[in-house]
C-alpha positions in Angstrom: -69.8 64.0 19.5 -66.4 64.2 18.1 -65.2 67.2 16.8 -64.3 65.9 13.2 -62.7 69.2 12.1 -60.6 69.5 15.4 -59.5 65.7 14.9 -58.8 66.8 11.0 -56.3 69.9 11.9 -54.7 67.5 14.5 -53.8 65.2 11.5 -52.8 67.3 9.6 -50.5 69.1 11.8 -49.1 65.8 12.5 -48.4 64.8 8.9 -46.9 67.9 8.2 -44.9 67.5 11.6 -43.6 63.9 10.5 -43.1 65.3 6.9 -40.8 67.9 8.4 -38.7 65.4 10.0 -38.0 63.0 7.2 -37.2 65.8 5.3 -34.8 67.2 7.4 -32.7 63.6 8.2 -33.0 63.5 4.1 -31.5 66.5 4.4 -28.8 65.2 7.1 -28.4 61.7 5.1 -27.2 64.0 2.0 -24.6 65.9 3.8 -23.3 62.9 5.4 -23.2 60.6 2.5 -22.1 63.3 -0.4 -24.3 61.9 -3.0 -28.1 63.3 -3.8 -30.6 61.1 -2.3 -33.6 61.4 -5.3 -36.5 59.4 -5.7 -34.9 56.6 -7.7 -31.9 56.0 -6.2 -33.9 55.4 -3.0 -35.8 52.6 -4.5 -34.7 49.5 -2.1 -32.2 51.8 -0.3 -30.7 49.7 2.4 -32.4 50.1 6.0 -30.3 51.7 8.8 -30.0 48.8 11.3 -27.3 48.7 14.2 -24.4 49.3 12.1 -21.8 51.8 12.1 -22.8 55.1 9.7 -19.6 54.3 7.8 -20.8 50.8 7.5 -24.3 51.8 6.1 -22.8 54.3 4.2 -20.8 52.0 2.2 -24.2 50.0 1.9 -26.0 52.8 0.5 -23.0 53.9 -1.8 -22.8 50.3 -3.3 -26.4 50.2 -3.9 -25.9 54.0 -5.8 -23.0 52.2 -7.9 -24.7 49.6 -8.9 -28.0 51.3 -10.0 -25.7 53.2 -12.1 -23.7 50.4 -13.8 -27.7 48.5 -14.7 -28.0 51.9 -17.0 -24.7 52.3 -17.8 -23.4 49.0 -18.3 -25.9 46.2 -18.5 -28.3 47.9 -20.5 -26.2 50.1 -22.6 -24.6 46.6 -23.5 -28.2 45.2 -23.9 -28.9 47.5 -26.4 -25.7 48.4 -28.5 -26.4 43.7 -29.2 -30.0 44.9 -30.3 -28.7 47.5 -32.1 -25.8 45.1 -34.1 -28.8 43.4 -35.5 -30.4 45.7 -37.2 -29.1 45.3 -40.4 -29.8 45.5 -44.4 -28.2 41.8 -44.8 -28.9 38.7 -43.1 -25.0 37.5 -43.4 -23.3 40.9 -41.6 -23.8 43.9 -40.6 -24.5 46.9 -42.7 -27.1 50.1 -42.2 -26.0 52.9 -45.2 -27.9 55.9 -45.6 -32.1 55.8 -45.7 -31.9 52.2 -46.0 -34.4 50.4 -44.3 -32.4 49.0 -41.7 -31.5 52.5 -41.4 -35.2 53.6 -40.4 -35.6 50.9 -38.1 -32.3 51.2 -36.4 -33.3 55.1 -35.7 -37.2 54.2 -34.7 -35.4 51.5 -32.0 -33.2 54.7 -30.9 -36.1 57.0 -30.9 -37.7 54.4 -28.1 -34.6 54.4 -26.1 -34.4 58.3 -26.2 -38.3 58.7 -24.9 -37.1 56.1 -22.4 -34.4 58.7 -20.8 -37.3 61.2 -20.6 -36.7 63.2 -23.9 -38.7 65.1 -26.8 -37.9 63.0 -30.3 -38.3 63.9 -34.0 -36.6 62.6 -37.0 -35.2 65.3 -38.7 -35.1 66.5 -42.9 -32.0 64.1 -43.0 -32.4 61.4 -41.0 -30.8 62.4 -38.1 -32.5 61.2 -34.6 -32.9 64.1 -32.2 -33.5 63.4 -28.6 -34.0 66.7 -26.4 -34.5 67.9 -22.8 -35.1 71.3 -22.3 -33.5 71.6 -18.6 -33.8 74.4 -16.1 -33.4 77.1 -19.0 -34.8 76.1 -22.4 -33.8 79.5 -24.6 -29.9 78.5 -23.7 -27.0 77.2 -25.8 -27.6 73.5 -25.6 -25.6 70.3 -24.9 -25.0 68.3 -28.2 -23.9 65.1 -27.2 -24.0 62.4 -30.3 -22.0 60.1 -33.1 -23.8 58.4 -36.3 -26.1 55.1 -36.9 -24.6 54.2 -39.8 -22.1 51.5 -41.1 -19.8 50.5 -43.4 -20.5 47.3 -44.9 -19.7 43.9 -43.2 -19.7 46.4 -40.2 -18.4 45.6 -36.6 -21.3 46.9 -33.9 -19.5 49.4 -32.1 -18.5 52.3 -34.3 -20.9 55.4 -34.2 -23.6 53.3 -32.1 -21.2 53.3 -28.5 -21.6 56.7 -28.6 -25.2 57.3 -29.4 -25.9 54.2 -26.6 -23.7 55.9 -23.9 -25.4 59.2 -24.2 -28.7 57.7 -23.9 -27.4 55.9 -21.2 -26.1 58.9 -19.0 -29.0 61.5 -19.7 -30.7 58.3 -18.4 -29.0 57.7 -15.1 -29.8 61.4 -14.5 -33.3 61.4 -15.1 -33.8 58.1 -12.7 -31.9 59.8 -10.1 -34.2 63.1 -10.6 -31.1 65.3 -11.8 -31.9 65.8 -15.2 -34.4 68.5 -14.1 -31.8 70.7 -12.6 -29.8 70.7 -15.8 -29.0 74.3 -16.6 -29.1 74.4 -20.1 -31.0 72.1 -22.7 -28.9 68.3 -23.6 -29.9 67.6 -27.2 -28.4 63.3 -28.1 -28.4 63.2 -32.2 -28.3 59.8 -34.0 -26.6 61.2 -37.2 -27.7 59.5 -39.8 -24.8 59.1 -41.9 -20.9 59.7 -41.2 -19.2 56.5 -42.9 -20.5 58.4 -46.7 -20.9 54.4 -47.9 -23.7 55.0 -50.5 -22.8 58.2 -51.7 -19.0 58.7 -51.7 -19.7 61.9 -49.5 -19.3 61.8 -45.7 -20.9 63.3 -43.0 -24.8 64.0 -44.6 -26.0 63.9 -40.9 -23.9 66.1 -39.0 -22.8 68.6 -42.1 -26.7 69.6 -42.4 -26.7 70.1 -38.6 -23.6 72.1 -39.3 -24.6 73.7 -42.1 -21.5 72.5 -44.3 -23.3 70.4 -46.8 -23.3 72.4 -50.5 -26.9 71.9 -52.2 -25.0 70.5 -55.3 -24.6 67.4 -53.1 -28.4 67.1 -53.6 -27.7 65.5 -57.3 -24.9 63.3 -56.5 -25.7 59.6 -57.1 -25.1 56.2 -55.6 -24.3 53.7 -58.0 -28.1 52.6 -59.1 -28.1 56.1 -60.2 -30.4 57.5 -56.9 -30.0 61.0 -56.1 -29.7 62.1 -52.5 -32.9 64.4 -53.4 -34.7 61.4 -54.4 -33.3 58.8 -51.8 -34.9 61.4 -49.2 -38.0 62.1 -51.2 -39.0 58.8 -51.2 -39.3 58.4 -47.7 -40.9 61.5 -47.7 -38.7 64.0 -47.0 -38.4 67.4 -48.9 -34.9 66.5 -50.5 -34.9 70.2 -51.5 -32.1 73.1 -51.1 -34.6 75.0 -49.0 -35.2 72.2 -46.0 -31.3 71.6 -46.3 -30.4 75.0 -46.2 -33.1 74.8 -42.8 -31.6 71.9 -41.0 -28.4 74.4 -40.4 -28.2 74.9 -36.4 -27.7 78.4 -35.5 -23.6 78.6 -33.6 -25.2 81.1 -30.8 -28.0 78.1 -29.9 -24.8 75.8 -29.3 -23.3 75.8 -26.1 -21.0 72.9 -27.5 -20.2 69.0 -29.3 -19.1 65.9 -27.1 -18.6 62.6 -28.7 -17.8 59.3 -27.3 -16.2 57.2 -29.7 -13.9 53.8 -29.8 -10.9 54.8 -30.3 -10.1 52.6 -33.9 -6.6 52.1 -33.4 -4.3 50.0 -30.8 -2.9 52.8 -28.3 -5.1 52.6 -25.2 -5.0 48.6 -25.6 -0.9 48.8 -25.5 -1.3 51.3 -22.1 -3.9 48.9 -20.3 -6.2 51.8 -20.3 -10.1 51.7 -20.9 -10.5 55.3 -22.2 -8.8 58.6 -23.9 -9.1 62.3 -24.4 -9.0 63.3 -28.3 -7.0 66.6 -28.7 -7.3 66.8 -32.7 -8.8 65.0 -35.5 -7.1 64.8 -38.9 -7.9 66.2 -41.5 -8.7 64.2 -44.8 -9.8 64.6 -48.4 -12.1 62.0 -50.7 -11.4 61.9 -54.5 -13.1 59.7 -57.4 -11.3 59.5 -60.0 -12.3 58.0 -63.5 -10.5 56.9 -66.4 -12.3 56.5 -69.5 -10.8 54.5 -72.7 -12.1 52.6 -75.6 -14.1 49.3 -74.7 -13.1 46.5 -77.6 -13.0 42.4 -77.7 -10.0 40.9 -75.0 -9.1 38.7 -78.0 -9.3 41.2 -81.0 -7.8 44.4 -80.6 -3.8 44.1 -80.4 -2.0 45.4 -77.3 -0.4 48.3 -79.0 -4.0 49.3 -80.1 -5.4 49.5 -76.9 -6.8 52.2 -74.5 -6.9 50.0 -71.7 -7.6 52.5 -68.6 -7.4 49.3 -66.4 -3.6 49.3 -66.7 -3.7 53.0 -66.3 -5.8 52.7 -62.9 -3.1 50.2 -61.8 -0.6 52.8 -62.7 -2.0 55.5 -61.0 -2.8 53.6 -57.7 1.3 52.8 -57.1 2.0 56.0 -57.9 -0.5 56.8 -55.4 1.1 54.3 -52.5 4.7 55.9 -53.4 3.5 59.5 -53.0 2.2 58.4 -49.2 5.3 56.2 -48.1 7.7 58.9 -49.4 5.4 62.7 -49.5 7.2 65.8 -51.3 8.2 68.0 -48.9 8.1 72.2 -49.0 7.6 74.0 -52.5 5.0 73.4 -54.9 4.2 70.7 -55.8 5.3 71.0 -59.4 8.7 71.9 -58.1 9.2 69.9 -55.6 11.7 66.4 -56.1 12.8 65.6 -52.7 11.1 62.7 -51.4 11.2 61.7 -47.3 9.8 58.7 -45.7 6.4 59.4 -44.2 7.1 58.2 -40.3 4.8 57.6 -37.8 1.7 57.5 -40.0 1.7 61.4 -40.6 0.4 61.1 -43.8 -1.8 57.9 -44.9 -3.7 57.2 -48.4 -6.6 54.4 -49.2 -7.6 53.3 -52.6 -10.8 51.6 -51.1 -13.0 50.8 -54.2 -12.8 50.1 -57.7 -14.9 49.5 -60.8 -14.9 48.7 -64.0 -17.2 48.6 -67.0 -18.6 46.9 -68.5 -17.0 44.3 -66.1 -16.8 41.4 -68.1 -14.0 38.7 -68.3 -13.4 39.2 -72.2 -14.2 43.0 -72.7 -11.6 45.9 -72.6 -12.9 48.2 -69.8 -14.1 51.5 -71.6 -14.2 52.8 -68.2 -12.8 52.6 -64.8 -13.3 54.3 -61.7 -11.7 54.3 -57.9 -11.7 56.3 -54.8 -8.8 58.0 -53.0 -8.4 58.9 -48.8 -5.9 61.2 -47.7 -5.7 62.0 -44.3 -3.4 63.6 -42.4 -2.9 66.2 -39.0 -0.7 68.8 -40.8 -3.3 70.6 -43.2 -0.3 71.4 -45.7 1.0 67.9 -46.0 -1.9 66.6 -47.0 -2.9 69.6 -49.8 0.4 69.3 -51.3 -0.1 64.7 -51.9 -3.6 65.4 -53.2 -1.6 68.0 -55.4 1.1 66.0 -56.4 -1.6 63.0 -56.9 -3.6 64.9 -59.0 -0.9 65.6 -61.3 1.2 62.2 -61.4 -2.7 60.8 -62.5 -3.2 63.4 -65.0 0.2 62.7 -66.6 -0.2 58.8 -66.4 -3.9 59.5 -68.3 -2.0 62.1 -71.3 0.8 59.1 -72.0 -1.9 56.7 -72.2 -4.4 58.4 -74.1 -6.8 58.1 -71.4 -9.4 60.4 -70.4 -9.4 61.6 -66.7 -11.3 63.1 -64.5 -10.9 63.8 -61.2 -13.8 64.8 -58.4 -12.7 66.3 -54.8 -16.1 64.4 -53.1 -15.1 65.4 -49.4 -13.0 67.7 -47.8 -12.2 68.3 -44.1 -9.3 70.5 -42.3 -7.8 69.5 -39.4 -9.6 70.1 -35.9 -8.4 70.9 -32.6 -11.2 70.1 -30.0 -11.6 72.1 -27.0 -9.1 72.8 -24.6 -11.8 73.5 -21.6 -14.0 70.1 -23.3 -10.3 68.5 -23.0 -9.7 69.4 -19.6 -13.2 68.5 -18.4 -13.4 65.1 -20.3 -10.1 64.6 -18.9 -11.4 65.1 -15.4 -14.2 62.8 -15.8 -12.4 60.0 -17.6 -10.0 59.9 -15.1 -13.1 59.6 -12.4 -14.5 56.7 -14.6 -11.1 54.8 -14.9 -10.3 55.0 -11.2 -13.9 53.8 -10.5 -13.2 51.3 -13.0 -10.1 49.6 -11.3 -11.2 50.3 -7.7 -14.3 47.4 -8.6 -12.1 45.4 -10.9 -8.8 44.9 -8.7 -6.9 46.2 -11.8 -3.7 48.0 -11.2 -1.8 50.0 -13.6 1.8 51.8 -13.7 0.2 54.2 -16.3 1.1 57.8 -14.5 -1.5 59.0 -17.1 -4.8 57.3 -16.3 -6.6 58.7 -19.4 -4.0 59.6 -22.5 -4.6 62.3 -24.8 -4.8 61.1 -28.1 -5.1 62.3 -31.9 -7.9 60.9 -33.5 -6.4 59.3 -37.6 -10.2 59.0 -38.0 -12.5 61.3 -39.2 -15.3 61.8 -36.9 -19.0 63.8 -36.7 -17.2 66.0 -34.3 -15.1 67.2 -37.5 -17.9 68.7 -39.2 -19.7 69.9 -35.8 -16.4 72.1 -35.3 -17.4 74.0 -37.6 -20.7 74.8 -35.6 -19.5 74.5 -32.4 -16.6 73.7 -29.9 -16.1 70.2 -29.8 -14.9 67.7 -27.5 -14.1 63.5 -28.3 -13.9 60.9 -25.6 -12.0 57.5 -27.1 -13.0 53.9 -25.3 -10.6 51.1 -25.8 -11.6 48.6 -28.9 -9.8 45.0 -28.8 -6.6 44.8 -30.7 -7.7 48.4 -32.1 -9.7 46.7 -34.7 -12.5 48.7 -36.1 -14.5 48.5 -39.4 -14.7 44.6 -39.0 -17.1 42.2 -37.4 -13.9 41.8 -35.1 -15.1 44.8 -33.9 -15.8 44.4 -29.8 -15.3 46.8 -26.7 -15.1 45.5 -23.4 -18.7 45.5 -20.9 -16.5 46.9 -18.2 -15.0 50.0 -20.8 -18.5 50.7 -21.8 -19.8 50.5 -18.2 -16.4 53.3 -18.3 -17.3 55.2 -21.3 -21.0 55.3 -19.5 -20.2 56.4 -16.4 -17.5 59.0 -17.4 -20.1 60.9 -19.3 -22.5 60.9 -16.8 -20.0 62.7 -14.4 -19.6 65.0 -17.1 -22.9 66.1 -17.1 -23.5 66.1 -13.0 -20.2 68.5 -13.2 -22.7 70.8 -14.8 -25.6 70.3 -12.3 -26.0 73.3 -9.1 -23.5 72.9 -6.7 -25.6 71.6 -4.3 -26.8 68.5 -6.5 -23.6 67.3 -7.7 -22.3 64.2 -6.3 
């Protein structure tokens, strides 16, 4: 009779003989080809025939490319057009704050998240938390995010291309089996509201993370007269100081911010360049200011009778404009007279809304209202307009016997983002760009393959700074039009924007599984 054991330990031997071997040319291939050779990126690997190892190398290294540019390109794409659907009205684009396109834009994002492999929760404000613990759960974590919401008649990129790219890399390494080595936890956060649309007040998502949100903002109201406590409370949220006040991300439980983020404006268009390093963010202030007079009959009550705070409004607005084209400069500014033109958009000022009521054709307005942006990247130029605005509106209001009031609704100082986040986004940009050209035959004289840029635009990384170090990465948007449905990006500069991330998380990964 056979001896079935014998036969058994001969097998085995063998198996683990064979299994010995495979492993070691695995080993061989990875040294030879400089790239890790995990499970996924295996998957239809091209078969070493009679051609040259450089020849199959190139083989294998296309197939690597491409696997990456289905994540980071095709699907990213794929889902940033699912994402532009998702809206609140059938005739354009617009997701505000806890609306219901709101929830179902975060529930589709939640499913994308699971889909790279990570833990998801919805958090007290909305925000969309996707998180992978990595090789050491109790470190500082990765934040890598931007927001979900919109402005009305929206275009589909802003805040979305950044929570889609991070989605995408963390993806690309957890097909490749990397993500496991990641030394510290990578935490993506769909914030659930940056553009402050329905409540005058920007950055709800990312200031609770950061724990810059006072708990008067609770109480504020959107113009049906909804709380933020209630908005939240009924969709079942707490709305209360307490679970605010707990949303607040401890700084030693943050390693650091990245962002990705179109860049809004026309500079890497005009270079011929598909993506930028962000070395500071402006800083910017919100008012709301309201002027209240006497309501009457438009045909009744004689001109010299009226308190009309429409033509007041009007006032106040030019003066507004004139204050921002010519900006007082040194002193106080109730001293200051010497006016000089603002130049090269130092300094920039937005009356974006106005209202009136009752708003009817024939009734004097007893009451108008309108909103003010200032933004700027000096910190004292700005304080001293909003100043100097505050009391050229005041004095308009006392020689028209108007009522005034005026509400700071958001304030942000300047930010400079990390010089080491700079450098290292910098690095991997530059990767991405020269990856970029190499497949598309594009040349460029630039000697600067990936500018560095200051961001006019407030973004979720200005209220993360104060958390956390931050870091922005800008990807070119067409004719630098943003806030529109004009709105568009380039497959190829989000296949960039993709890709450029994902090199800057394999730049964290063990030295001997980086690519």
């Amino acid at each position: 009779m056979p001896n079935l054991s014998t036969d058994r330990n001969m097998g085995f031997s063998a198996f683990l003989t064979w299994t010995a071997v495979w492993v070691a040319i695995l080993h061989q291939l990875h040294q030879v080809t400089a790239f890790p050779l995990h499970a996924a990126a295996l998957n239809d690997i091209p078969t070493y025939s009679d051609s040259t190892d450089r020849e199959w190398r190139m083989q294998v290294d296309a197939h690597v490319k491409e696997h990456l540019a289905t994540i980071l390109r095709d699907e990213a794409v794929n889902r940033l057009d699912k994402l532009g659907k998702v809206s609140d009205s059938p005739e354009f684009l617009q997701r505000t704050f806890m609306s219901p396109a709101a929830l179902r834009a975060g529930q589709l994002i939640r499913t994308w998240m699971s889909d790279a492999g990570l833990f998801t929760w919805i958090d007290d404000m909305g925000n969309v938390h996707g998180r992978f613990d990595g090789m050491n759960s109790s470190a500082p974590a990765l934040l890598i995010g931007s927001h979900m919401d919109t402005v009305i008649d929206a275009g589909r990129y802003d805040g979305a291309l950044g929570v889609v790219s991070a989605i995408a890399a963390v993806k690309a390494l957890q097909k490749s089996g990397r993500l496991v080595d990641y030394p510290r936890p990578i935490e993506i956060i769909a914030f659930s509201d940056e553009e402050g649309v329905r409540f005058q007040s920007t950055f709800l998502g990312s200031g609770a993370i950061a724990g810059t949100l006072s708990p008067n903002l609770l109480q504020v109201k959107d113009k049906r007269g909804v709380t933020v406590s209630a908005a939240l409370q009924k969709l079942s949220f707490p709305g209360t100081k307490e679970s605010l006040f707990n949303l607040k991300y401890e700084p030693e439980s943050v390693w650091g911010y990245v962002e990705v983020h179109i860049e809004q404006g026309p500079v890497l268009e005009s270079k011929g360049l598909p993506l930028g390093v962000v070395d500071a963010i402006a800083g910017q202030t919100r008012l709301r200011v309201s002027m209240k007079g006497s309501a009457g009959h438009a045909g009744t009550v004689p001109m010299a009778m009226r308190k009309d705070p429409m033509p007041a409004a009007a006032q106040a607005i030019v003066a507004i404009e004139e204050l921002c084209i010519r900006p007082q400069q040194g002193g106080s500014p109730a001293t200051v007279s010497r006016p000089t033109a603002n130049k090269g958009g130092a300094l920039v000022c937005t009356v974006g809304e106005i209202a009136s009521w009752p708003g009817a054709s024939n009734v004097i307005p007893g009451e108008v209202t309108f909103s003010v942006d200032v933004r700027a990247k000096d910190d004292n130029v700005r304080e001293l307009a909003v100043l100097n605005m505050e009391l050229s509106i005041h004095e308009i209001c006392r020689n028209r016997a108007i009522a005034c009031t005026i509400e700071r609704k958001n304030e942000a100082k300047t930010v400079e983002c990390d010089k080491e986040l700079i450098d290292r986004l910098s690095v991997s940009a530059t990767a991405a760009t020269n990856e970029l050209f190499s497949l598309t035959g594009v040349q460029t004289t630039n000697e600067e393959p990936v500018p560095t840029l200051s961001s006019g635009a407030g973004h979720d990384a200005l209220a993360m700074a104060q958390l956390t170090k931050v870091g922005i990465m800008f990807v070119r948007c067409t004719g630098g039009i943003s806030h529109s449905p004009e709105e568009h990006v380039l497959d190829d500069d989000i296949w960039a924007a993709g890709l450029a991330l994902h090199s800057f998380l394999e730049s964290d990964l063990p030295a001997s599984f980086s690519a």
